[in-house]
C-alpha positions in Angstrom: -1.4 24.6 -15.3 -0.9 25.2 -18.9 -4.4 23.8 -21.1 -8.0 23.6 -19.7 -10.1 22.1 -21.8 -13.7 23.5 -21.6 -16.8 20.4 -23.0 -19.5 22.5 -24.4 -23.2 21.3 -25.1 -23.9 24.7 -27.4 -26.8 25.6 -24.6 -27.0 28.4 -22.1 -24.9 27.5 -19.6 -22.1 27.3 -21.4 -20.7 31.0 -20.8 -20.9 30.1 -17.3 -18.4 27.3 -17.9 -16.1 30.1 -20.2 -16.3 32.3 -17.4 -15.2 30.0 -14.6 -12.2 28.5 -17.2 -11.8 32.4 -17.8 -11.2 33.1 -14.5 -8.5 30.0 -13.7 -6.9 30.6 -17.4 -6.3 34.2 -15.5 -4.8 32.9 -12.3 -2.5 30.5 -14.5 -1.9 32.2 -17.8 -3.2 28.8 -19.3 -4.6 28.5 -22.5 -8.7 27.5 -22.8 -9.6 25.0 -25.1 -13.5 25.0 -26.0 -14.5 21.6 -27.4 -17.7 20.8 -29.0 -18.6 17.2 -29.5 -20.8 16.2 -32.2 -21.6 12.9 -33.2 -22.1 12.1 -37.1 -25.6 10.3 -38.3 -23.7 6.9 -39.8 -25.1 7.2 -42.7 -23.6 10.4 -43.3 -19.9 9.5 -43.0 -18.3 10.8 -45.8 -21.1 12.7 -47.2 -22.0 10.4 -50.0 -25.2 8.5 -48.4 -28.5 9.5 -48.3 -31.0 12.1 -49.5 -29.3 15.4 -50.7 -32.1 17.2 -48.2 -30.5 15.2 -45.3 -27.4 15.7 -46.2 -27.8 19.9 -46.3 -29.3 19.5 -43.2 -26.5 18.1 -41.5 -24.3 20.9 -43.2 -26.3 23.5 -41.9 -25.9 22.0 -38.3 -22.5 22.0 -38.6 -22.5 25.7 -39.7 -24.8 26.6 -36.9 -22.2 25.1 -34.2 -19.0 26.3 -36.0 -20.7 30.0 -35.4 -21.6 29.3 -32.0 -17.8 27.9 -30.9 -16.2 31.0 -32.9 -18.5 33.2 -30.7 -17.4 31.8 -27.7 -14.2 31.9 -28.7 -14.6 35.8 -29.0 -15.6 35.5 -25.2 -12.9 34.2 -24.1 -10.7 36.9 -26.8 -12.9 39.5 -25.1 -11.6 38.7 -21.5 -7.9 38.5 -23.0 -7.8 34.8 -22.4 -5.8 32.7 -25.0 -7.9 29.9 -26.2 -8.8 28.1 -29.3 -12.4 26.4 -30.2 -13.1 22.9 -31.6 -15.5 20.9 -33.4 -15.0 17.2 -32.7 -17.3 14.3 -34.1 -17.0 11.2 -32.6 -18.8 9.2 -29.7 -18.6 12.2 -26.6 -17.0 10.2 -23.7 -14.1 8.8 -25.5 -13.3 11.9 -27.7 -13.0 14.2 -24.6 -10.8 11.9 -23.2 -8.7 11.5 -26.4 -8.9 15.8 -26.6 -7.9 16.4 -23.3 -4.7 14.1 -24.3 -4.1 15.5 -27.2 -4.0 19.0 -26.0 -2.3 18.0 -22.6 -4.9 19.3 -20.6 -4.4 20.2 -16.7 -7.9 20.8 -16.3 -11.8 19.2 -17.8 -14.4 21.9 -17.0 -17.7 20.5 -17.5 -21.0 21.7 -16.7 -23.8 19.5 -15.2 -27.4 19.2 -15.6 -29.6 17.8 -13.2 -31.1 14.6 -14.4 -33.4 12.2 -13.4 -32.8 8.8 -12.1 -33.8 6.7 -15.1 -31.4 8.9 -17.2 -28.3 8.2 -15.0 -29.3 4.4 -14.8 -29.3 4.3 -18.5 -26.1 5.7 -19.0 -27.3 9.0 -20.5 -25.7 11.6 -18.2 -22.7 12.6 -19.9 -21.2 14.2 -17.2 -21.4 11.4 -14.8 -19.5 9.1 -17.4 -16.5 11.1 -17.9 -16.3 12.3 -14.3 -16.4 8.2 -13.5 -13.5 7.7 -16.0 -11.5 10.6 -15.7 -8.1 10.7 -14.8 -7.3 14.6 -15.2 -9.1 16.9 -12.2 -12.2 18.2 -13.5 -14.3 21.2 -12.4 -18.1 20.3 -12.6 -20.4 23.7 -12.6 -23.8 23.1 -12.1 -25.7 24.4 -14.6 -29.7 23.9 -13.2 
């Protein structure tokens, strides 16, 4: 095992999911990559639509997350762990997937939240979709 790729939600239980990729990275002196999915408001591509309030908005969200990836980064620098961290926009299934190719992961940790059953029949639970469509071996750590 050489890559495990780590899908954050920037919430609580994400350290959880750094220290459990922490602790495998350990046992195989792989590398941790801590991605961040966040999808762009279409009217915002490229920055030129829209009112300038929205669009310093949206900067400082992007700001906000690019602080919290490089501080779990330092986590995982803290517990001598190699790793990188990521901020990816695109739709959240199919850019993990695309991710965990692109880095030639081993290993998807993912956290899950418990949800209720309308949720999961809409199609809402994240972690449900890509543990349905994955084809690399995930670890799921509840989170609730």
């Amino acid at each position: 095992m050489k890559n495990i790729l780590v899908a954050v939600d920037l919430q609580q239980g994400d350290i959880l999911l750094l220290n459990k990729a922490a602790e495998i990275a350990h046992a195989f002196k792989a590398k941790v990559w801590v991605v961040h999915i966040t999808l762009p408001d279409p009217e915002f591509v490229g920055m030129d639509a829209g009112p300038m309030y929205a669009r310093k908005t949206l900067a400082e969200d992007f700001r906000a997350e690019h602080k919290a990836l490089h501080g779990y980064h330092k986590v995982l620098h803290d517990q001598q762990v190699r790793g990188e961290a990521l901020l990816i926009q695109g739709p959240t299934v199919e850019t993990i997937f695309a991710e965990a190719t692109k880095l030639d992961a081993d290993l998807i940790v993912i956290g899950a939240h418990k949800h209720n059953f309308l949720k999961r029949v809409f199609g809402q639970d994240i972690t449900h979709q890509i543990t349905d469509q994955s084809r690399i071996p995930m670890l799921i750590v509840p989170l609730d």
